[in-house]
KOLLO-873855 format. One line per 5 residues: number of its first residue (from 1); their letters; for each residue x, y, z of N, C-alpha, C, O, CB. Coordinates in steps of 0.05 Angstrom, whole numbers, plus 5000, padded with zeros to 4 digits. Last residue first. Glycine has a CB too. Layout:
N
NUM) A) X Y Z X Y Z X Y Z X Y Z X Y Z ~ ...
// end
This chain:
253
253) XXXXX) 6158 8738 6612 6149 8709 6616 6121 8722 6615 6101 8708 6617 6159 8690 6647 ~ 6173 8785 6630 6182 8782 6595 6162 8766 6592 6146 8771 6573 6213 8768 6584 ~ 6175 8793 6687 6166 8818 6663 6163 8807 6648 6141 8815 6640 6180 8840 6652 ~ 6215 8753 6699 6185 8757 6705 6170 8768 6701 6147 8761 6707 6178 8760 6718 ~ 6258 8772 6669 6246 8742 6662 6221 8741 6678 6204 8726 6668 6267 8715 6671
248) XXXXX) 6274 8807 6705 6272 8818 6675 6254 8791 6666 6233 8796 6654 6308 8823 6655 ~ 6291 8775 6751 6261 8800 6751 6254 8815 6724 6236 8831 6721 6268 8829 6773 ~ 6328 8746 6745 6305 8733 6751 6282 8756 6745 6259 8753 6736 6306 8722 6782 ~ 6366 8791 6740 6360 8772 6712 6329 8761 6715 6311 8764 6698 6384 8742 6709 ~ 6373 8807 6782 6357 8822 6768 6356 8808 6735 6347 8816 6713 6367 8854 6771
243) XXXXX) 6392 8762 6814 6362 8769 6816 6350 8789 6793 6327 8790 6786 6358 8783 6846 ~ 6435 8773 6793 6432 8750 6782 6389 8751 6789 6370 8745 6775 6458 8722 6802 ~ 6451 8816 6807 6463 8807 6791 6433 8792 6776 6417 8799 6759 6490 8790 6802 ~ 6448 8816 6873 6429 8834 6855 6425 8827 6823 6404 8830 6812 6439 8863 6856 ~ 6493 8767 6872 6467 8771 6884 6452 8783 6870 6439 8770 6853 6467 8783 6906
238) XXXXX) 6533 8793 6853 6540 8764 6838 6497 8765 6850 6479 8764 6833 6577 8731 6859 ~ 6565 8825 6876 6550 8833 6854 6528 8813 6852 6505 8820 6849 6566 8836 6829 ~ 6606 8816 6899 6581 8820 6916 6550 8835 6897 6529 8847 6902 6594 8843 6943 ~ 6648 8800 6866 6633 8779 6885 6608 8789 6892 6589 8773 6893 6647 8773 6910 ~ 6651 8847 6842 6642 8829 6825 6632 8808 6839 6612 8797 6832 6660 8821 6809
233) XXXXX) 6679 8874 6891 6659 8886 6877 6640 8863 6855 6615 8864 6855 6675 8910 6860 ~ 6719 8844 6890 6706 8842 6916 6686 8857 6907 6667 8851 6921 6719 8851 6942 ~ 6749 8851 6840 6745 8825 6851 6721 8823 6869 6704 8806 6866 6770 8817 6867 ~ 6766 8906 6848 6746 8893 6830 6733 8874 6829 6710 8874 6820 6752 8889 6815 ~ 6766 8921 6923 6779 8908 6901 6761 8913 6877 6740 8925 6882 6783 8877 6907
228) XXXXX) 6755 8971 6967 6748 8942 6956 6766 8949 6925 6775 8969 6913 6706 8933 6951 ~ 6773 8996 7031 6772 9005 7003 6764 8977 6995 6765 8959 7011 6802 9018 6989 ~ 6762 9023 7079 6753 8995 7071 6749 9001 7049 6727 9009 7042 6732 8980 7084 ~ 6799 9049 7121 6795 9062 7098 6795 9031 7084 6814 9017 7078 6819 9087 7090 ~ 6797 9071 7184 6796 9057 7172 6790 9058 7141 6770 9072 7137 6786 9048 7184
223) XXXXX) 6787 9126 7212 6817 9107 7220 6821 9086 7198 6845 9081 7192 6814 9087 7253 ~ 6772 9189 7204 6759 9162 7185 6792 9139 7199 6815 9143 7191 6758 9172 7133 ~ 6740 9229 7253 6769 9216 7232 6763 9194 7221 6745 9180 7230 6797 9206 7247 ~ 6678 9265 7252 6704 9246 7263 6727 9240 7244 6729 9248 7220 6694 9216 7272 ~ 6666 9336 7253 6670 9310 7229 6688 9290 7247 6709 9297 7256 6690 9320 7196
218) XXXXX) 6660 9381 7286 6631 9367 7266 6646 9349 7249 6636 9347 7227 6611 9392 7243 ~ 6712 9385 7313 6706 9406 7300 6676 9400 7276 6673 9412 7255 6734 9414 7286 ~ 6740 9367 7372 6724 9348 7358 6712 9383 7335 6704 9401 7349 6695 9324 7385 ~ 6792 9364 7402 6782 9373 7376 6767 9372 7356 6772 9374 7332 6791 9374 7368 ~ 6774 9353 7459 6803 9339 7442 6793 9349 7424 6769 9343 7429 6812 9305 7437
213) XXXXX) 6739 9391 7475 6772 9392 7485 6787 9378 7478 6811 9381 7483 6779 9388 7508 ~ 6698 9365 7447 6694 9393 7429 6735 9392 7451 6755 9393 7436 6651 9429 7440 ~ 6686 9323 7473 6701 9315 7446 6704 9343 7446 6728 9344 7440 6686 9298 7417 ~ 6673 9338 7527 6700 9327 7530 6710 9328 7496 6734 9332 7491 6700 9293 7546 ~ 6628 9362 7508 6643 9380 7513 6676 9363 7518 6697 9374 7514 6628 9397 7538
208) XXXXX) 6601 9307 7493 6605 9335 7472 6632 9348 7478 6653 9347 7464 6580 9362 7477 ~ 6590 9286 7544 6609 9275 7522 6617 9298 7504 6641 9304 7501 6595 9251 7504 ~ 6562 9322 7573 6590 9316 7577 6608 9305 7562 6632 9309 7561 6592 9304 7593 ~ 6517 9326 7543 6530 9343 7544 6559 9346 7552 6576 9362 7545 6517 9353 7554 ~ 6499 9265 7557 6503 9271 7515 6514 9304 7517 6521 9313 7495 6458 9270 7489
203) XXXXX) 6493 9279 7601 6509 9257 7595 6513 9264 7560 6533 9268 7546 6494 9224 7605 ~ 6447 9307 7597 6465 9317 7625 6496 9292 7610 6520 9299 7615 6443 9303 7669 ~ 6415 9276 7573 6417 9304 7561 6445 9306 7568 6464 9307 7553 6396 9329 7573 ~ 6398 9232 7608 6412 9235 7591 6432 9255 7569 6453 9252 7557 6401 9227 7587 ~ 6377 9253 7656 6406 9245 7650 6417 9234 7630 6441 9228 7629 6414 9232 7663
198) XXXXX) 6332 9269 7630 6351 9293 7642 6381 9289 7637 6399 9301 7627 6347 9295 7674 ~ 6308 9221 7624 6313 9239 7596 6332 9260 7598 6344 9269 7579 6288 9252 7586 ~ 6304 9197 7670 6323 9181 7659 6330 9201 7628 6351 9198 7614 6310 9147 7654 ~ 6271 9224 7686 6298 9230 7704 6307 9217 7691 6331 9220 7695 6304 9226 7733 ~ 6228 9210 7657 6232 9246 7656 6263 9249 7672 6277 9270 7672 6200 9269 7678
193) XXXXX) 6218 9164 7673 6220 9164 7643 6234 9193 7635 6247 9198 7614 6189 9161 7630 ~ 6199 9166 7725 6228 9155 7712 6233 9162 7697 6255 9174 7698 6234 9133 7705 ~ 6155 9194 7718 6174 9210 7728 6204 9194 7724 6226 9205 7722 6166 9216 7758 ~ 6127 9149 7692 6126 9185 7681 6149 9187 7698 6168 9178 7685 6094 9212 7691 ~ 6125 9117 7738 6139 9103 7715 6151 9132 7691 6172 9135 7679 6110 9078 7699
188) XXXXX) 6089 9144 7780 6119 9133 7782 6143 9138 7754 6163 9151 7750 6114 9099 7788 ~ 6050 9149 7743 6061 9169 7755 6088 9161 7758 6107 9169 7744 6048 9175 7779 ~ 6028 9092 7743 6034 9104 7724 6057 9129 7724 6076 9131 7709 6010 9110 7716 ~ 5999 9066 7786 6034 9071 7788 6039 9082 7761 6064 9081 7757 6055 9042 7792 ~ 5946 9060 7772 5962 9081 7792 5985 9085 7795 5993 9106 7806 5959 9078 7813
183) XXXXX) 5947 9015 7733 5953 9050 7722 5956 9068 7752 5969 9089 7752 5919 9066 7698 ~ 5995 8968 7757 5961 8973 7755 5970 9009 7738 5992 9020 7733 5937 8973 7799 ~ 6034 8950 7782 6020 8931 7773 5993 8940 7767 5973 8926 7770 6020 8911 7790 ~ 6103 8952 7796 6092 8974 7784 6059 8955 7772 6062 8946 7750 6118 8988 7757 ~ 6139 8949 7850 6123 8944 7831 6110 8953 7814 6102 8973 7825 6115 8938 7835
178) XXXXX) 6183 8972 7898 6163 8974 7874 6157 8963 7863 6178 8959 7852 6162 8984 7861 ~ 6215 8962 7936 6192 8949 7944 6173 8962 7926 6150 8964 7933 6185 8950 7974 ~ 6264 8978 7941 6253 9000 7955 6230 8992 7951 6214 9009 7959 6260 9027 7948 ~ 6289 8955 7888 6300 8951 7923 6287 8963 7944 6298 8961 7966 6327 8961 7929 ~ 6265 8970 7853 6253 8944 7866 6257 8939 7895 6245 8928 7914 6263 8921 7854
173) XXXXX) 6284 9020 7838 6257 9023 7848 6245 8990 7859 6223 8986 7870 6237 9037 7820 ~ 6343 8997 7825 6332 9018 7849 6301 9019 7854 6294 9018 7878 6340 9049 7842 ~ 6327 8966 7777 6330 8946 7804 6330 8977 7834 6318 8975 7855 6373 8920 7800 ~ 6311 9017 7748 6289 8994 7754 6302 8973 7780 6289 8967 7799 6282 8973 7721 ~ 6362 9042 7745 6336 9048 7760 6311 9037 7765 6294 9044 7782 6329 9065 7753
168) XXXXX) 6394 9009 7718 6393 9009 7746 6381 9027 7764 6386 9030 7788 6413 9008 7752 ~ 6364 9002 7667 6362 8981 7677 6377 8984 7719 6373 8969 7737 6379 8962 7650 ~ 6377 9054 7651 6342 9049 7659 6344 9021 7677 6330 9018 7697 6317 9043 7625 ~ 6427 9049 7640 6424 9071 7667 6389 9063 7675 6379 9064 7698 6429 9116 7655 ~ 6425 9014 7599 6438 9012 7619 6433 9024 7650 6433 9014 7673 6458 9021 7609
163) XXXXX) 6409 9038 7563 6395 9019 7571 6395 9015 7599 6378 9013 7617 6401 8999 7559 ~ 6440 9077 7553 6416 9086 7566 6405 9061 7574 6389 9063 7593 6398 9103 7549 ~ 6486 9044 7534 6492 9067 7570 6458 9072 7573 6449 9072 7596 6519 9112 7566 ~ 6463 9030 7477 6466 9018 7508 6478 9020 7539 6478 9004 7558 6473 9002 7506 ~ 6459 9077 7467 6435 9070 7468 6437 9047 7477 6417 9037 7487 6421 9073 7447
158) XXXXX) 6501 9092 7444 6498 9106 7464 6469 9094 7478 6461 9103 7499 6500 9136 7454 ~ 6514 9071 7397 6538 9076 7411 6522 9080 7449 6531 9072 7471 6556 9111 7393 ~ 6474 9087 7365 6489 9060 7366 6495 9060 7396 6482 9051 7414 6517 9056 7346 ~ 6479 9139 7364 6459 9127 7374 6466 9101 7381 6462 9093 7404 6439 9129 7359 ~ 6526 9151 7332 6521 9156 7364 6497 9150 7382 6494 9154 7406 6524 9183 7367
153) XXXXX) 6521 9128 7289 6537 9129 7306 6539 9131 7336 6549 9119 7355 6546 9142 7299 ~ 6478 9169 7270 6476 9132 7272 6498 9125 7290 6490 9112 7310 6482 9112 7240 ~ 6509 9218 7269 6479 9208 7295 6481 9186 7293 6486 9174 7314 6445 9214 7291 ~ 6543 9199 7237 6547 9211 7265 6532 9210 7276 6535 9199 7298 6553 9232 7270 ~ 6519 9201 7185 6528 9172 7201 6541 9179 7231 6548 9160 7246 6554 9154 7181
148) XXXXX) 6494 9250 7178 6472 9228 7184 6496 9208 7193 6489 9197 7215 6451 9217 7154 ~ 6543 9283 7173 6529 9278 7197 6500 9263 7209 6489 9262 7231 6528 9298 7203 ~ 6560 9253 7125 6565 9255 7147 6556 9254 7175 6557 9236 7192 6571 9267 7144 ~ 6512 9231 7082 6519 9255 7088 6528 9243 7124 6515 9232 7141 6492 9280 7081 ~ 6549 9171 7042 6526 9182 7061 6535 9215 7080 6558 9220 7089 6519 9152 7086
143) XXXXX) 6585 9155 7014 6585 9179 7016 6557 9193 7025 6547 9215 7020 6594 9187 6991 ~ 6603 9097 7023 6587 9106 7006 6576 9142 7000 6561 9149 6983 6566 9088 7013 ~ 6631 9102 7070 6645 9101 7044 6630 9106 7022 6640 9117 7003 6656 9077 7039 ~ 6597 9108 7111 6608 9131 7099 6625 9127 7082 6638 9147 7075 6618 9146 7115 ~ 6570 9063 7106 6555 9079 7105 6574 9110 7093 6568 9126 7075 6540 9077 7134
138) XXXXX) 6614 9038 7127 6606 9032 7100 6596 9048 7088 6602 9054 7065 6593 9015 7097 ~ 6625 9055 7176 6644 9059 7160 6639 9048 7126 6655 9049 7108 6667 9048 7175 ~ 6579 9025 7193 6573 9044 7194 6602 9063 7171 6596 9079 7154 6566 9049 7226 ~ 6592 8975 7188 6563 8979 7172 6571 9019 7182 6560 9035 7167 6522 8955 7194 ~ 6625 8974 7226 6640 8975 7199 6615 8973 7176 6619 8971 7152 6665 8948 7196
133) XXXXX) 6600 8973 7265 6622 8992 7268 6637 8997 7233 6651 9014 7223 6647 8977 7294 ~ 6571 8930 7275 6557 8951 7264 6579 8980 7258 6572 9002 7248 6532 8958 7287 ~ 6590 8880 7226 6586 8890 7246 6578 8923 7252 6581 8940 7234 6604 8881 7256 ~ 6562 8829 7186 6575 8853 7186 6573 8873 7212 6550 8882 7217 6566 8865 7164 ~ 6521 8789 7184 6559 8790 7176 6572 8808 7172 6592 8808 7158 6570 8780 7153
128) XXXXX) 6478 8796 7203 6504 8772 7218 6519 8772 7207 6536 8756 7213 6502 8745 7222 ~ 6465 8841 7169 6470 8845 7201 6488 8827 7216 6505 8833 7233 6445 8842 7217 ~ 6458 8820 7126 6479 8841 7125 6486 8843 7149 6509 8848 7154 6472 8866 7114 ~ 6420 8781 7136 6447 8770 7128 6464 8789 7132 6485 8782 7141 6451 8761 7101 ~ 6383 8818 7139 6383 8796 7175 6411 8795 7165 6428 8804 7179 6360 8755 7183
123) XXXXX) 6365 8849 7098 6369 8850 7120 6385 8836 7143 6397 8847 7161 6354 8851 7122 ~ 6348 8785 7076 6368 8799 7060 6381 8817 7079 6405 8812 7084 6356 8815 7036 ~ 6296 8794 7106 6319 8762 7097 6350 8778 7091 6370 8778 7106 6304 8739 7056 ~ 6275 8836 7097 6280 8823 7114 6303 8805 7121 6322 8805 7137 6265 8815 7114 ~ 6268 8816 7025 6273 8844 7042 6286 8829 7071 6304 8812 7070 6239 8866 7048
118) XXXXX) 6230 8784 7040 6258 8777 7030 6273 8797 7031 6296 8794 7038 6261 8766 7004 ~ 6184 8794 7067 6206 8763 7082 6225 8766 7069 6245 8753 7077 6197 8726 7080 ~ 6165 8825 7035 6172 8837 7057 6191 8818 7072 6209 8825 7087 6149 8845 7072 ~ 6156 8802 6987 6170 8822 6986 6180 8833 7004 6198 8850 7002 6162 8835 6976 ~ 6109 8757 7007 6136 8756 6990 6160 8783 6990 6184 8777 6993 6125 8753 6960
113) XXXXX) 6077 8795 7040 6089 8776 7049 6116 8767 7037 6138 8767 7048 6073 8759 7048 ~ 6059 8833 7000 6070 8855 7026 6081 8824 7039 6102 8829 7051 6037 8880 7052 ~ 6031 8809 6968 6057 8823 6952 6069 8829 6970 6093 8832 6966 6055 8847 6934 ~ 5996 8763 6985 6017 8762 6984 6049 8775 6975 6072 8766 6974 6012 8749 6980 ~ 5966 8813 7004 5976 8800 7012 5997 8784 7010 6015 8785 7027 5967 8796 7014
108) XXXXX) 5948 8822 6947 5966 8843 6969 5979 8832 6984 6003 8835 6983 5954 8860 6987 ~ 5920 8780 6923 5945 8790 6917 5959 8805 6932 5983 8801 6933 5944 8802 6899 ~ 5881 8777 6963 5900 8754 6969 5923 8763 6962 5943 8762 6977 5896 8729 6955 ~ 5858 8824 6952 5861 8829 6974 5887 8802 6986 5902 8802 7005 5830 8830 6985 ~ 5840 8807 6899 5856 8831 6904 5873 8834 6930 5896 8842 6931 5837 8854 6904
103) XXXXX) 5790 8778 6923 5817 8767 6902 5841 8786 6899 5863 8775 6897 5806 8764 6870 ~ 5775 8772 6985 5782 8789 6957 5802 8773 6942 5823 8761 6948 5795 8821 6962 ~ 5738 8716 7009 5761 8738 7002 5770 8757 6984 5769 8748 6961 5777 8729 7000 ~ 5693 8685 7043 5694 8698 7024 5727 8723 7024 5732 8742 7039 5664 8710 7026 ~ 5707 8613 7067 5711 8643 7074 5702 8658 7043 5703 8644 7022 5748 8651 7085
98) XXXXX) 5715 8564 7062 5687 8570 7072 5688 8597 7070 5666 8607 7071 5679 8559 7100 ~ 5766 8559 7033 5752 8541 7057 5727 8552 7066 5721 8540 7087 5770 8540 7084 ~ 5750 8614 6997 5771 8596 7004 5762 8586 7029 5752 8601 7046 5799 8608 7005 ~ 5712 8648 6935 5705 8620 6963 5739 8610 6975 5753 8598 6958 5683 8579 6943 ~ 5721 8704 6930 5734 8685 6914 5723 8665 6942 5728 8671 6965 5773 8691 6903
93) XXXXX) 5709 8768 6893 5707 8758 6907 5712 8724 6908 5708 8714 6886 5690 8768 6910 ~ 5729 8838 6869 5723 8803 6861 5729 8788 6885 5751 8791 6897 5743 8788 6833 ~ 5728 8887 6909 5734 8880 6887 5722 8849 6884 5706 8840 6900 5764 8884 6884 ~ 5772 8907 6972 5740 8909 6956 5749 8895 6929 5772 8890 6924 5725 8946 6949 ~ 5795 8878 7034 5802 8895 7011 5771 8892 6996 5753 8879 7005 5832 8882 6991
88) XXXXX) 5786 8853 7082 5774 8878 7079 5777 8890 7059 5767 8912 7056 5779 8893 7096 ~ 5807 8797 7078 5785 8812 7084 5767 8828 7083 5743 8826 7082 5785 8816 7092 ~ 5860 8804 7054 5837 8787 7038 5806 8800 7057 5787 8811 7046 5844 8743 7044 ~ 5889 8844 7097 5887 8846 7066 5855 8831 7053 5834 8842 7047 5919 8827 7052 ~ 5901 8807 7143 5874 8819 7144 5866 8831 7114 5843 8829 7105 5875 8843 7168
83) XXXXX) 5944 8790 7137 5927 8767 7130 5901 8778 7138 5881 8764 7140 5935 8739 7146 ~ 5978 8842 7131 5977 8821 7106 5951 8798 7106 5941 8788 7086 6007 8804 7105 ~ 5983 8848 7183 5969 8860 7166 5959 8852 7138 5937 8855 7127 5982 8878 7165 ~ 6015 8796 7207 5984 8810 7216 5973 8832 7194 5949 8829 7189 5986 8829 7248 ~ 6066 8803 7173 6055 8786 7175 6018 8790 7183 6000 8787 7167 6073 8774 7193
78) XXXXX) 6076 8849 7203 6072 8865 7171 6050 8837 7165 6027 8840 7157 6112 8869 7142 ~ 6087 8831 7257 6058 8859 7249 6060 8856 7228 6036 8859 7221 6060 8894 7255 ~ 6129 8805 7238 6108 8794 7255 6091 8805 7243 6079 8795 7224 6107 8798 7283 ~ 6183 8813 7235 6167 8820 7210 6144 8816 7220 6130 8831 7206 6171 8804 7184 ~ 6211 8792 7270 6218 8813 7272 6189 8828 7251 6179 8850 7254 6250 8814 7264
73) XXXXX) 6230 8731 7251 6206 8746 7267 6202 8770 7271 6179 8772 7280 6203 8741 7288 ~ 6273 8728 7230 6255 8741 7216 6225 8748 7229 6207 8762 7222 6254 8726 7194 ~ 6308 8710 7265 6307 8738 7264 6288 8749 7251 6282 8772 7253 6328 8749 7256 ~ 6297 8654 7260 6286 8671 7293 6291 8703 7289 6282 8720 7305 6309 8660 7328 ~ 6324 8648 7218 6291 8639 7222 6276 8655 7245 6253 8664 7247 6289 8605 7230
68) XXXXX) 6369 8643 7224 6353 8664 7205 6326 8668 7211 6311 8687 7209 6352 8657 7177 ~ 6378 8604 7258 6384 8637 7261 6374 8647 7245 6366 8668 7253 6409 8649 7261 ~ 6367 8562 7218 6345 8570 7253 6358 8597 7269 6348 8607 7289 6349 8538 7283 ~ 6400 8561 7182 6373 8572 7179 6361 8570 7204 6338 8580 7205 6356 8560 7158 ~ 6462 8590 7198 6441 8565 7207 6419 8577 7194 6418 8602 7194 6434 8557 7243
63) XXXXX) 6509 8615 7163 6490 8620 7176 6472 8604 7185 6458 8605 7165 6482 8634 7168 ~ 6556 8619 7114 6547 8593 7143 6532 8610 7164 6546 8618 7183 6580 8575 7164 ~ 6556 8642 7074 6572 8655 7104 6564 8639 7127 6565 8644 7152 6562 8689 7113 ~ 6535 8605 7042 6562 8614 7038 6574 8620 7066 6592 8610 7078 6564 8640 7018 ~ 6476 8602 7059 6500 8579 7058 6530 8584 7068 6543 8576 7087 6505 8572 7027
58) XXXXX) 6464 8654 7054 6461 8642 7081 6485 8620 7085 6503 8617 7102 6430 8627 7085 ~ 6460 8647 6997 6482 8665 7019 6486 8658 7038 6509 8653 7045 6478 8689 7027 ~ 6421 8606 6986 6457 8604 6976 6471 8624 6995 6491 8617 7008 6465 8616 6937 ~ 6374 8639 7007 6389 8612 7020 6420 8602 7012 6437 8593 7027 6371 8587 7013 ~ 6372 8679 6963 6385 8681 7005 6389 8661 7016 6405 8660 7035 6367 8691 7030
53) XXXXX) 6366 8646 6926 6396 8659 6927 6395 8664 6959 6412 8656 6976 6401 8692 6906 ~ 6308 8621 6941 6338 8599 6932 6367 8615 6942 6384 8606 6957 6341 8594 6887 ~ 6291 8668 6941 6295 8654 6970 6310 8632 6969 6323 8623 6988 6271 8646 6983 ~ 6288 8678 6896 6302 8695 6901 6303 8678 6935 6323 8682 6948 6290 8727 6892 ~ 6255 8635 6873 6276 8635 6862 6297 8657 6882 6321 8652 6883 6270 8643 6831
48) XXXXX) 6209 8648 6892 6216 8627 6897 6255 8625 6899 6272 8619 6915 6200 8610 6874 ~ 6192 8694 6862 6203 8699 6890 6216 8674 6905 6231 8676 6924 6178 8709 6908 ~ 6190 8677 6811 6210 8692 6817 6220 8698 6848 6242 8703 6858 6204 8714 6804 ~ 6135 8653 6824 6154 8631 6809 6191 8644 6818 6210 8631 6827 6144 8633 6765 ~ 6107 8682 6818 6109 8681 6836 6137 8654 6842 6150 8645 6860 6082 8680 6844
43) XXXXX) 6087 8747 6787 6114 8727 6781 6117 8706 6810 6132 8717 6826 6149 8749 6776 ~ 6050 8777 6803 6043 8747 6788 6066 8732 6786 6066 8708 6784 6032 8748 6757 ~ 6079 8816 6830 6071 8803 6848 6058 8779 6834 6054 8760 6849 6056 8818 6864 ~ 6143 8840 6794 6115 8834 6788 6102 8813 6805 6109 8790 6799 6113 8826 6761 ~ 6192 8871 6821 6185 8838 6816 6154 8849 6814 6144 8865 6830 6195 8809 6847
38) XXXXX) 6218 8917 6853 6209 8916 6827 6189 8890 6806 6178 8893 6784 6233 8920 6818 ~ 6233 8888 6892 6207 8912 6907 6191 8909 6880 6167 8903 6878 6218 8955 6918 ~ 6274 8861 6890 6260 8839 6894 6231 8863 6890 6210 8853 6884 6267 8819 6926 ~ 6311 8904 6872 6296 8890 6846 6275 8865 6860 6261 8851 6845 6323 8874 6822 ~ 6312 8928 6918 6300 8941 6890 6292 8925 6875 6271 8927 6863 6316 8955 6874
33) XXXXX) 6336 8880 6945 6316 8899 6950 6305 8909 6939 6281 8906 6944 6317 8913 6958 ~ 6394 8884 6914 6377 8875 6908 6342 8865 6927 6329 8846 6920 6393 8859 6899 ~ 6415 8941 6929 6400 8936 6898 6379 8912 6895 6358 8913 6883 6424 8927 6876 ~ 6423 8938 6976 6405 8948 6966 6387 8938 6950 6364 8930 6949 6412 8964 6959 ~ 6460 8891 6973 6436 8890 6992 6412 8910 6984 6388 8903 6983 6445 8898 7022
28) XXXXX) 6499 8918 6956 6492 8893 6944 6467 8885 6957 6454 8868 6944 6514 8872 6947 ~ 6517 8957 6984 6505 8969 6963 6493 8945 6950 6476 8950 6932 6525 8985 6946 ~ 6536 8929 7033 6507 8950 7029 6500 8955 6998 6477 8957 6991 6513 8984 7043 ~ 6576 8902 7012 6553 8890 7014 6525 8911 7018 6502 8908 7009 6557 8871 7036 ~ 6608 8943 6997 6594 8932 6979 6573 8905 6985 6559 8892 6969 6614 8927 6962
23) XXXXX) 6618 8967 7046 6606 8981 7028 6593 8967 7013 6569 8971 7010 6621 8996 7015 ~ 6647 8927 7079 6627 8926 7087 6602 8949 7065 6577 8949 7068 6633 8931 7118 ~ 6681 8882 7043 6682 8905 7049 6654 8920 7052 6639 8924 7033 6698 8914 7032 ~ 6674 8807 7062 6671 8826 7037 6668 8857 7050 6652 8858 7069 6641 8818 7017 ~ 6683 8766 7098 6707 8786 7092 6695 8798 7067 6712 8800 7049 6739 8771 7087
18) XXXXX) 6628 8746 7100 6637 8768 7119 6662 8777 7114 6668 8798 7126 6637 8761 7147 ~ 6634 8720 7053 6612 8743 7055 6620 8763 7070 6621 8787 7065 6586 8734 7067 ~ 6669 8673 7060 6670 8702 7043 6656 8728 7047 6664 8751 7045 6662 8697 7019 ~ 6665 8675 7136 6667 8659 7106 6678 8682 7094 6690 8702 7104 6637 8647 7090 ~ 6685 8673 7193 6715 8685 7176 6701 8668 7144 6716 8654 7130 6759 8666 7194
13) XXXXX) 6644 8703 7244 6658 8681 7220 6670 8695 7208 6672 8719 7208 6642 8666 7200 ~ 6599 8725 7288 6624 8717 7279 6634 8696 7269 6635 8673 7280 6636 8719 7293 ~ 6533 8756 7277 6550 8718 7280 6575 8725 7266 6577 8729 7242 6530 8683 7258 ~ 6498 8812 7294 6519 8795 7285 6524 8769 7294 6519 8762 7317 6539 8806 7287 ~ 6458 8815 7326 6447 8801 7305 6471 8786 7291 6472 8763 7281 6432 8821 7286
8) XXXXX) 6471 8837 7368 6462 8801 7375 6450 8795 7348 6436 8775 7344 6433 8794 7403 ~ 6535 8867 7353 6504 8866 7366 6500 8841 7365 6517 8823 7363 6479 8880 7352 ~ 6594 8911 7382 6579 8880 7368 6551 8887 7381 6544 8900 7401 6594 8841 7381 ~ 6631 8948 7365 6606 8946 7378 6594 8932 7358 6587 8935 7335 6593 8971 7386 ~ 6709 8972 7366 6679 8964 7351 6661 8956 7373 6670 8954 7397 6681 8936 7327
3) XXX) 6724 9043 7380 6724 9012 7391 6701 8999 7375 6679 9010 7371 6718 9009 7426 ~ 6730 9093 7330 6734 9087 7355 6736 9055 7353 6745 9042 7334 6711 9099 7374 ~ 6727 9118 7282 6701 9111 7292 6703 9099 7320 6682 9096 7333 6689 9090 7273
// end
């Protein structure tokens, strides 16, 4: 897979979490995603409970909750949609502070809030403890189709040279007294957008052709082989595990 590539979500540490093999935390992340998706939106008692366990994780791999906290912004818009829900949904109608709301429309709300912050949540942890080079060697331990983790790969990979090349065509168009402050410069900004797409092409062709002369034949080499334990399977269990107890008990209750 080559040189690793850190992002700003990862936080370097040596807890448990982050020495767990980066497969089985994906697959531990999934599942329990599924079972927070599966949770009956009356159980509300259960979502409580499941922000207890992301907070135990958080714990474990020593994550600050004011890093968690600033990544979950990220959720903003779902946040905005959710608090228009009571508004406009139809059905029984309910007085809160002076307002009329759907009663339906609260439930949604809070199904697309609870379910979407922990989701999220859950998200953010896999990201600060796992990096993306070995999220991606996860991806192909799990036997994701190849050349889906080759584009991920290479998007990763490549999508900060493009940043890169936009970011020194924007200080070129400053040095030469641009601004860009109204829709007449629109044009301008079109024609960056069309020389920065060229060179890219022009650049995602050079790379090709240099891999196709070391032997690149549609599959990279696997260098790393993040096999797991039983042990390390049962640790990362221990999450979905235990949530999907919580979510059988919110059905039953």
């Amino acid at each position: 897979m080559g040189a690793g590539h850190a992002h700003r979500l990862y936080r370097h540490g040596h807890s448990p979490v982050h020495d767990l093999p980066p497969h089985c935390k994906l697959a531990a992340t999934f599942a329990f995603v599924v079972v927070v998706v599966s949770t009956p939106r009356e159980a509300v008692w259960a979502f409580g409970l499941y922000a207890v366990l992301i907070a135990a994780v958080a714990a474990v791999a020593r994550i600050p909750a004011a890093f968690l906290l600033r990544r979950l912004l990220i959720e903003v818009p779902f946040v905005a949609f959710a608090v228009l829900m009571p508004f406009v949904a139809q059905g029984e109608r309910v007085e809160v502070l002076g307002m009329s709301l759907s009663v339906s429309g609260l439930w949604g709300a809070w199904n697309v809030l609870a379910k979407g912050t922990l989701g999220v949540a859950a998200s953010v942890l896999l990201a600060s403890t796992t990096e993306l080079r070995a999220l991606l060697l996860g991806l192909q331990r799990l036997k994701l189709p190849p050349l889906l983790v080759q584009i991920a790969s290479f998007m990763i990979r490549y999508g900060d040279v493009i940043t890169d090349e936009l970011r020194r065509m924007s200080i070129a168009r400053r040095s030469r007294g641009f601004e860009a402050s109204g829709i007449r410069h629109w044009g301008v900004l079109a024609k960056t957008a069309g020389a920065l797409f060229i060179r890219s092409y022009e650049r995602g062709e050079r790379v090709y052709l240099a891999m196709v002369s070391r032997g690149y034949a549609g599959s990279m080499p696997v260098i790393d082989e993040a096999a797991a334990t039983r042990a390390q399977w049962a640790y990362a269990a221990v999450l979905p595990v235990t949530a999907l107890a919580v979510c059988l008990m919110g059905w039953t209750l």
